[in-house]
C-alpha angles and dihedrals in degrees: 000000000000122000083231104053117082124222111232133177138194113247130181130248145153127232117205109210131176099275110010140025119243121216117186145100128268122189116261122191116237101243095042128089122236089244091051097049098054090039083049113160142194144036099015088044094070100049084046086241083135105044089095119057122204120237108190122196093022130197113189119194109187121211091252088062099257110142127205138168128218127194083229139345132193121224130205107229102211080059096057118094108194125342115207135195120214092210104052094194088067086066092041107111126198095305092074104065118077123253140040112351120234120235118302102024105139113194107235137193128240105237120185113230140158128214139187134207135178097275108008122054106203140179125192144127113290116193126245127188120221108309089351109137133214085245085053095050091050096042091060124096105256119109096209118057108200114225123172123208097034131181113196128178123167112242117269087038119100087194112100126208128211124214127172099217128023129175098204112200107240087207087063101053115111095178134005123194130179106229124201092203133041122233 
């Protein structure tokens, strides 16, 4: 293999919309975390290349119940909600493996927290740096926040979900509260 060529896999993931929840993979470069990919930023950014992200092999459950599969969809990311991976060591980034930590790793904080957007309530643990504080998390640029052990439940259901990994658009969140207990 070429230096130049990237490895990439397809990892799964689920993407929870408005009115209907998203399975499928998307491709993820070797060397890039899940959050950064989908908070990607650049070139493509300013010509809106990356405003869409593409979901292969999906699976689409509406909220009236109707199933269908695609061979592939593409999801505007200002629309998702939150996107959740069932297997929370494919987000983990370099801070997860032992031993000396490569430029630019930055120690962070578990914080509880619980969020709600139009259609999810959630509580899990977002992650702050050394006197970083939750205000100064939601007020960055990045459209996708990442939390880790999350419960998630739509409103008007009393059955919560865990999920191991979650990237919660900021531009979703309704309300944000730091908890001192999880539920």
């Amino acid at each position: 293999m070429a230096e130049a060529e990237v490895r990439t896999s397809l990892i799964p993931l689920t993407f929870y919309m408005d009115k209907y929840t998203v399975s499928g993979g998307i491709y993820q470069p070797a060397n890039l975390r899940l959050i950064d990919l989908l908070n990607q930023e650049g070139e493509r950014q300013s010509n809106g290349a990356d405003t869409f992200i593409e979901v292969s092999n999906t699976h689409i459950i509406r909220e009236d119940g109707v199933e269908e599969s695609q061979q592939s969809a593409y999801l505007n990311k200002e629309s998702i909600q939150l996107a959740g991976a069932e297997d929370g060591d494919l987000a983990r980034g370099i801070g997860a493996t032992p031993g000396p930590k490569r430029y630019p790793f930055v120690q962070k904080f578990p914080v509880q927290v619980v969020a709600e957007t139009p259609t999810y309530t959630l509580s899990g643990y977002l992650h702050c740096s050394t006197g970083q504080a939750v205000g100064d998390i939601l007020r960055t640029t990045k459209m996708f926040l990442p939390l880790t052990d999350v419960q998630i439940k739509p409103h008007g259901h009393n059955i919560w979900r865990k999920a191991p990994f979650m990237a919660l658009n900021r531009n979703q969140i309704l309300s944000l509260a730091q908890e001192k207990s999880f539920m």
